[in-house]
C-alpha positions as a Python dict, from the first residue, in 0.01 Angstrom:
ca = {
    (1, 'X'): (0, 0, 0),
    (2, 'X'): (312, -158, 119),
    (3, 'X'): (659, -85, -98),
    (4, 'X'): (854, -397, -221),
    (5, 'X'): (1125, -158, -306),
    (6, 'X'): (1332, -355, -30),
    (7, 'X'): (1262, -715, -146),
    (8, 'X'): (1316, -627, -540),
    (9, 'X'): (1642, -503, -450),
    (10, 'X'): (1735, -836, -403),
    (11, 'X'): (1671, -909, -771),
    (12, 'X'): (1953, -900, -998),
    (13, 'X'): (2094, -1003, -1353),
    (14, 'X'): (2311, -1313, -1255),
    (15, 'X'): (2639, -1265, -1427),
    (16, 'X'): (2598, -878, -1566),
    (17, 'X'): (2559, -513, -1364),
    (18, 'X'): (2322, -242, -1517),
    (19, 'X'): (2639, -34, -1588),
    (20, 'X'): (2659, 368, -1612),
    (21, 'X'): (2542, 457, -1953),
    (22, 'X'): (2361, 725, -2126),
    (23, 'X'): (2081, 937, -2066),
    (24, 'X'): (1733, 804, -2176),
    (25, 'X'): (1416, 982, -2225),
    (26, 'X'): (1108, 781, -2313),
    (27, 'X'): (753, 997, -2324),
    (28, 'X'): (623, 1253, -2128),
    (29, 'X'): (690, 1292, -1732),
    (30, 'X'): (453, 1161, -1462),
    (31, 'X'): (379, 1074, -1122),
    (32, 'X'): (364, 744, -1006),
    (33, 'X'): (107, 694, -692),
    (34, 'X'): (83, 363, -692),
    (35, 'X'): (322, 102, -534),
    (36, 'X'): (278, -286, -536),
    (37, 'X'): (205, -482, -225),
    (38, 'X'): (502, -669, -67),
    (39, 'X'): (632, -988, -218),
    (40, 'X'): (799, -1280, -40),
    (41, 'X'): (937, -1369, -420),
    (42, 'X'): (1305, -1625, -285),
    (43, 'X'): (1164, -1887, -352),
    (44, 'X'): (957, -1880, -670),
    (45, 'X'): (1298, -1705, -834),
    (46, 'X'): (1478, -1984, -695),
    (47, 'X'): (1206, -2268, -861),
    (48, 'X'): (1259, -2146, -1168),
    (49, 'X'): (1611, -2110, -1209),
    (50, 'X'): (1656, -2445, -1043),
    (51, 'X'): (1418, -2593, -1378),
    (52, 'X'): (1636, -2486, -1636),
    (53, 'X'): (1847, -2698, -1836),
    (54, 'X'): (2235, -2639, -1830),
    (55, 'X'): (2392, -2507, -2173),
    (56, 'X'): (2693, -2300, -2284),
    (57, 'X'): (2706, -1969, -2179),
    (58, 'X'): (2518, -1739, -2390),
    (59, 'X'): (2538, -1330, -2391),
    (60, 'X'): (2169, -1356, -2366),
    (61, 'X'): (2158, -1563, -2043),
    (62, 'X'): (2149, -1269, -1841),
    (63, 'X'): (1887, -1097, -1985),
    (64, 'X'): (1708, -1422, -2025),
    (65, 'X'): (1741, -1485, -1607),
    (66, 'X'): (1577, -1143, -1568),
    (67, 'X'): (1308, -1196, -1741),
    (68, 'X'): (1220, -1533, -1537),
    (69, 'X'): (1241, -1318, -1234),
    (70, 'X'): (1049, -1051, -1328),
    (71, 'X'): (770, -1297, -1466),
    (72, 'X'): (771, -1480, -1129),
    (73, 'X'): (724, -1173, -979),
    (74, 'X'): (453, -1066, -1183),
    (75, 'X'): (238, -1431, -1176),
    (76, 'X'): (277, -1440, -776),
    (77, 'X'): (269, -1075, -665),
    (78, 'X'): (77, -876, -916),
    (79, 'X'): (-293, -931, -909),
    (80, 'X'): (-419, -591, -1118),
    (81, 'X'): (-290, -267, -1259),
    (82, 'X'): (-331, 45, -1404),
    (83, 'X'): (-162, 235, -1709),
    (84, 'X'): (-136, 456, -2015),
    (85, 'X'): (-25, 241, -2286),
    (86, 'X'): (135, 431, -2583),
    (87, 'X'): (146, 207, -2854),
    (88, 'X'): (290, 247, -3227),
    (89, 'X'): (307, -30, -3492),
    (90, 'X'): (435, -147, -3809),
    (91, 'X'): (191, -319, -4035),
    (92, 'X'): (273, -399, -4408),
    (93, 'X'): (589, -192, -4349),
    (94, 'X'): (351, 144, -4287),
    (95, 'X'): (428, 270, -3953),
    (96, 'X'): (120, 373, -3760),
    (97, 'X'): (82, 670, -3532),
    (98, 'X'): (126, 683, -3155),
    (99, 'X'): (-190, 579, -3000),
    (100, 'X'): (-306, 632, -2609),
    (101, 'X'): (-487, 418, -2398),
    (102, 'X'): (-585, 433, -1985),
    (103, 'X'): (-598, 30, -1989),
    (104, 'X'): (-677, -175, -1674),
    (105, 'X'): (-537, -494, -1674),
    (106, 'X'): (-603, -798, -1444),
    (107, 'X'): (-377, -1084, -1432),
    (108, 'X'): (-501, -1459, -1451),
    (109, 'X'): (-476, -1635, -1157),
    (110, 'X'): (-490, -2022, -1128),
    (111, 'X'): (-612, -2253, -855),
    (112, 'X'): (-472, -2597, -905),
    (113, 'X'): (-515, -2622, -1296),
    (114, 'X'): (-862, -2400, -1265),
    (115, 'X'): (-880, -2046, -1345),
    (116, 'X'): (-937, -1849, -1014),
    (117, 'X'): (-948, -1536, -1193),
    (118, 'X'): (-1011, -1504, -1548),
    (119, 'X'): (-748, -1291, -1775),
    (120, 'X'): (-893, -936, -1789),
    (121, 'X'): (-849, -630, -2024),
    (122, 'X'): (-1053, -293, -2034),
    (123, 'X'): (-901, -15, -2303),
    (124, 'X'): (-993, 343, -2342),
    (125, 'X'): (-835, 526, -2618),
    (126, 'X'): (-731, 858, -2571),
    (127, 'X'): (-540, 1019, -2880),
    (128, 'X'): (-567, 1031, -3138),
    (129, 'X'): (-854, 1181, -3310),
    (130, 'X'): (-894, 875, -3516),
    (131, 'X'): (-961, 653, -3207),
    (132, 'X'): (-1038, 902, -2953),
    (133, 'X'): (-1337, 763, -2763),
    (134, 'X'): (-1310, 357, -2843),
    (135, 'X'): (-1401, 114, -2596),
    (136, 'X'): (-1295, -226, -2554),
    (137, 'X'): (-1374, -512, -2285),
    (138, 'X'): (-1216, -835, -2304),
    (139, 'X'): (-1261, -1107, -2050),
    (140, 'X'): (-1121, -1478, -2049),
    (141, 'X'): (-1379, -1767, -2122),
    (142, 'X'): (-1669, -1488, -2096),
    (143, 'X'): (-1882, -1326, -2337),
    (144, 'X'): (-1851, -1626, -2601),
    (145, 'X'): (-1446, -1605, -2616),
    (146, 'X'): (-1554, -1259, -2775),
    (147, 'X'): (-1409, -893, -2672),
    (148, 'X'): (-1695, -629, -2670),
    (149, 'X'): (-1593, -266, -2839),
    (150, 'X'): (-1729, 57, -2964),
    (151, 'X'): (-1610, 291, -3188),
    (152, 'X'): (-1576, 689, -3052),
    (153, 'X'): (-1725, 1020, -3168),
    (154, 'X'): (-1953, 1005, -3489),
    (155, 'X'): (-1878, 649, -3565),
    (156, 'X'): (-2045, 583, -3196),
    (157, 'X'): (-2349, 525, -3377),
    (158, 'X'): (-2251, 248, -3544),
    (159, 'X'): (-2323, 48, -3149),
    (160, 'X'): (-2184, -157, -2959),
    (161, 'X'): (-2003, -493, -3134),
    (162, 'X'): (-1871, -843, -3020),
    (163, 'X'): (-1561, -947, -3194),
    (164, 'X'): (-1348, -1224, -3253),
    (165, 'X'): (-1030, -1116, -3110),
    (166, 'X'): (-827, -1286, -3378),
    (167, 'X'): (-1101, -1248, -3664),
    (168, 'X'): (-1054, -979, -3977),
    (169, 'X'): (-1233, -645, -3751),
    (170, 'X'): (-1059, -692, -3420),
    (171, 'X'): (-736, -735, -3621),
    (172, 'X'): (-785, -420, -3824),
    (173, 'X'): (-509, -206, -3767),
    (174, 'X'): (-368, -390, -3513),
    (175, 'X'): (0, -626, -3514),
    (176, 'X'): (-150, -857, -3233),
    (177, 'X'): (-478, -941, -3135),
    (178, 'X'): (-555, -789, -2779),
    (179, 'X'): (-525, -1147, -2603),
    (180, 'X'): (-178, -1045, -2622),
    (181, 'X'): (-173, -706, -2420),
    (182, 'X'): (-47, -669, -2115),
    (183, 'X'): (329, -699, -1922),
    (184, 'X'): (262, -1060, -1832),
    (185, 'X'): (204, -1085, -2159),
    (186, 'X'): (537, -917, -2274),
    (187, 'X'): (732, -1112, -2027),
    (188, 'X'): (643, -1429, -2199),
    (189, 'X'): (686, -1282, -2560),
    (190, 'X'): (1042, -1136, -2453),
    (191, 'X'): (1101, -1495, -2316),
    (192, 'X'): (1019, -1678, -2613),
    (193, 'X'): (1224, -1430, -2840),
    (194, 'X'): (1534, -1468, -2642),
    (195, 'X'): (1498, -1853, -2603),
    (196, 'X'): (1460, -1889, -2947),
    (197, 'X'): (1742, -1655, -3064),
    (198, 'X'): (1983, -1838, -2801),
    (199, 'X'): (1949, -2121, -3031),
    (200, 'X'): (2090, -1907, -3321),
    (201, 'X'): (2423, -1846, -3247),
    (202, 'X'): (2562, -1515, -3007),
    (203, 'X'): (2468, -1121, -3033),
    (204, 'X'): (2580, -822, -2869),
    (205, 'X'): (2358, -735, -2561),
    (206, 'X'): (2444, -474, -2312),
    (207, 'X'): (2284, -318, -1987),
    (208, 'X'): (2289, 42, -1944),
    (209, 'X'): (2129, 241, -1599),
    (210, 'X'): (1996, 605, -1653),
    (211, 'X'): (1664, 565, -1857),
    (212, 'X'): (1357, 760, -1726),
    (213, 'X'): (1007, 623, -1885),
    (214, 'X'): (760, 804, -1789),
    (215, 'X'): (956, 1051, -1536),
    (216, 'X'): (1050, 662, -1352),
    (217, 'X'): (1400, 539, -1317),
    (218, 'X'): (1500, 221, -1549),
    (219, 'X'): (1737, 78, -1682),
    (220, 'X'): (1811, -54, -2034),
    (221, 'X'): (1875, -438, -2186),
    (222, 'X'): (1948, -384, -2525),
    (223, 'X'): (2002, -686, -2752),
    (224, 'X'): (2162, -637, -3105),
    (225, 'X'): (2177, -850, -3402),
    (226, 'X'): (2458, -768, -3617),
    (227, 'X'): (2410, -992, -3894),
    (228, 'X'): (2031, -979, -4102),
    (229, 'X'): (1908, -1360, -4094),
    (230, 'X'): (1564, -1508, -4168),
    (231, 'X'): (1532, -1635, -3778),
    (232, 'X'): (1571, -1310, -3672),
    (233, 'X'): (1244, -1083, -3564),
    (234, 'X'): (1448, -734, -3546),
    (235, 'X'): (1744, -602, -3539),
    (236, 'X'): (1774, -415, -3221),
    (237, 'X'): (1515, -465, -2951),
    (238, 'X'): (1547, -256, -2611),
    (239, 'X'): (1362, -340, -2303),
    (240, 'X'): (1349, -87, -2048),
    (241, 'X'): (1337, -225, -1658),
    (242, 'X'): (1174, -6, -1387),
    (243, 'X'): (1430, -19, -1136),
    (244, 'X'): (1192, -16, -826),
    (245, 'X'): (963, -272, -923),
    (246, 'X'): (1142, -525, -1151),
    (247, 'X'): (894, -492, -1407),
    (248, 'X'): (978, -412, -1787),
    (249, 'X'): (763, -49, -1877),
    (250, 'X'): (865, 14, -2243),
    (251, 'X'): (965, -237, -2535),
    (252, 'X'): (1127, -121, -2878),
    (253, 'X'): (1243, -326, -3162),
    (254, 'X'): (1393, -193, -3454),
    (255, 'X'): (1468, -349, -3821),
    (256, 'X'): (1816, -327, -3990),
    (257, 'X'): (1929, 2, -4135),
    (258, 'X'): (1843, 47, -4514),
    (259, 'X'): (2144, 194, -4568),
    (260, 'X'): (2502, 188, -4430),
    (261, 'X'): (2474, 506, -4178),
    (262, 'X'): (2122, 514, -4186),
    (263, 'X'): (1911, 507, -3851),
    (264, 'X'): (1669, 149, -3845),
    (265, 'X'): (1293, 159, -3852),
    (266, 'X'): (1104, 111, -3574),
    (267, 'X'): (945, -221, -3594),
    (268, 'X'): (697, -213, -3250),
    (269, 'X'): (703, 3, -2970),
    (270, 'X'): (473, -75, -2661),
    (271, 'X'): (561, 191, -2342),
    (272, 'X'): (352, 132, -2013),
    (273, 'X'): (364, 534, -1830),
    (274, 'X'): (147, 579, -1506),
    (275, 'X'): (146, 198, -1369),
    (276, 'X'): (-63, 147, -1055),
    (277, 'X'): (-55, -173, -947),
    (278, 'X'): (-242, -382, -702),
    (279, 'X'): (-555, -92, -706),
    (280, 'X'): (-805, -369, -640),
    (281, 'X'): (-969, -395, -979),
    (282, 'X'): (-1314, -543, -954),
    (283, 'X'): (-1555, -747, -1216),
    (284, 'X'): (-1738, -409, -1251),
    (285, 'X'): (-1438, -281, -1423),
    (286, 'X'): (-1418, -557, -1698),
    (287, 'X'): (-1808, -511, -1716),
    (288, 'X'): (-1946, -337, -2047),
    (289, 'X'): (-2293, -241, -1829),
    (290, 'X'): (-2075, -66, -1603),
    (291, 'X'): (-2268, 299, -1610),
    (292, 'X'): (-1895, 454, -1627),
    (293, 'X'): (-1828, 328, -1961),
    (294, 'X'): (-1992, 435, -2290),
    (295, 'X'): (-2073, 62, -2417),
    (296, 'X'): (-2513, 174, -2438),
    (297, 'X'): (-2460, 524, -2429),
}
């Protein structure tokens, strides 16, 4: 596939530099293989810049100019991808474990004010024990609005299930229902979040370069609340940018220290290792009769 290395470079965070800053880790070291297809993105950045309202400068503006970028980028350029999702949650303030997924993920795509191609989802859980094995198929406006799943190892034999996405089983275990998966997804989330804390007065946010997620190069918007206020989701939220591709790979948000000195709770934590995008994903791959998958096995 052709890079876009040279064309993202032209991307950046209108009125802040990704500044030298610490050394970031985030999960285990891989190899990318896959490299999206080149994008002719000028103008599409430029259309949606152009659209938005003039305000008061806000520390978030930056961050919030990135993100329309990167989303253009992602609605024009990106048609599919591959992952490992690693995914840990907060639900009635009990943090959940890490869990692993190989997802495949394709993006909708709209034809006038038709969808062209239908927002697609396919999960595999990996680790751990407690959901190694699970299935789960989700296509847009198919299957009766339902996502199809399956549990792994003995509870296999309970079969194969259509869910509500939203409805009490879907939701078991889970912060958002799986409508809302996906980096497209996150874009707009991340958009929303910063759109509506703009309108609550200023915070602290800072860009750092030298993260690695998944053995990739990124670089790090972090956005701080100092003060604890009912419109605020979180604390600290970070959002780690793949430098190459413009895309953000790992989200964190954190809750307010419980005590002066004390480190803050993870809130969410979403990290995208292994992306591959533009592979070419096919109907067969959202399809629960695909022989490959375990749906009637």
């Amino acid at each position: 596939m052709r890079s876009i290395n040279s064309r993202l470079g032209k991307l950046t965070v209108l009125g802040a530099a990704f500044v030298a800053g610490p050394q970031w880790s985030i999960g285990q070291t891989t190899t990318q293989t896959g490299t999206p297809s080149s994008p002719s993105i000028s103008e599409p950045v430029l259309r949606v810049a152009k659209n938005q309202p003039t305000a008061a400068p806000h520390p978030l503006d930056p961050a919030l100019e990135l993100a329309r970028q990167s989303l253009s980028l992602m609605q024009t350029q990106v048609t599919d991808y591959t992952a490992v999702l690693i995914k840990r949650e907060r639900i009635a303030d009990e943090l959940g474990d890490n869990e692993f997924m190989f997802i495949k993920v394709r993006n909708r795509k709209m034809e006038g004010d038709k969808i062209a191609v239908p927002f697609s989802v396919y999960l595999a859980f990996l680790k751990p024990a407690a959901v190694k094995g699970r299935e789960v198929i989700y296509v847009e406006n198919a299957n009766d609005g339902k996502l199809i799943a399956h549990e792994g190892g003995m509870k296999r034999v309970l079969g194969t299930h259509r869910l509500e996405p939203d409805g009490y089983l879907a939701m078991a275990g889970q912060k958002y229902p799986l409508t809302d998966i996906g980096l497209e997804n996150l874009l707009v989330k991340l958009l929303e979040k910063g759109q509506r804390d703009r309108q609550h007065g200023p915070c602290q946010v800072r860009f750092d370069s030298g993260a690695k997620v998944g053995g990739r190069d990124c670089s790090i918007l972090e956005v701080t609340h100092t003060e604890k206020k009912p419109h605020y989701e979180f604390h600290k939220a970070q959002i780690f940018m793949d430098n190459e591709w413009k895309i953000p790979v790992r989200y964190a948000a954190f809750n307010w220290p419980e005590a002066q000195g004390s480190e803050p709770e993870v809130i969410e934590e979403y990290t995208y290792q292994n992306v591959k995008i533009n592979v070419g994903l096919t109907d067969k791959d959202f399809d629960f009769t695909n022989p490959d998958y375990n749906f009637h096995k």
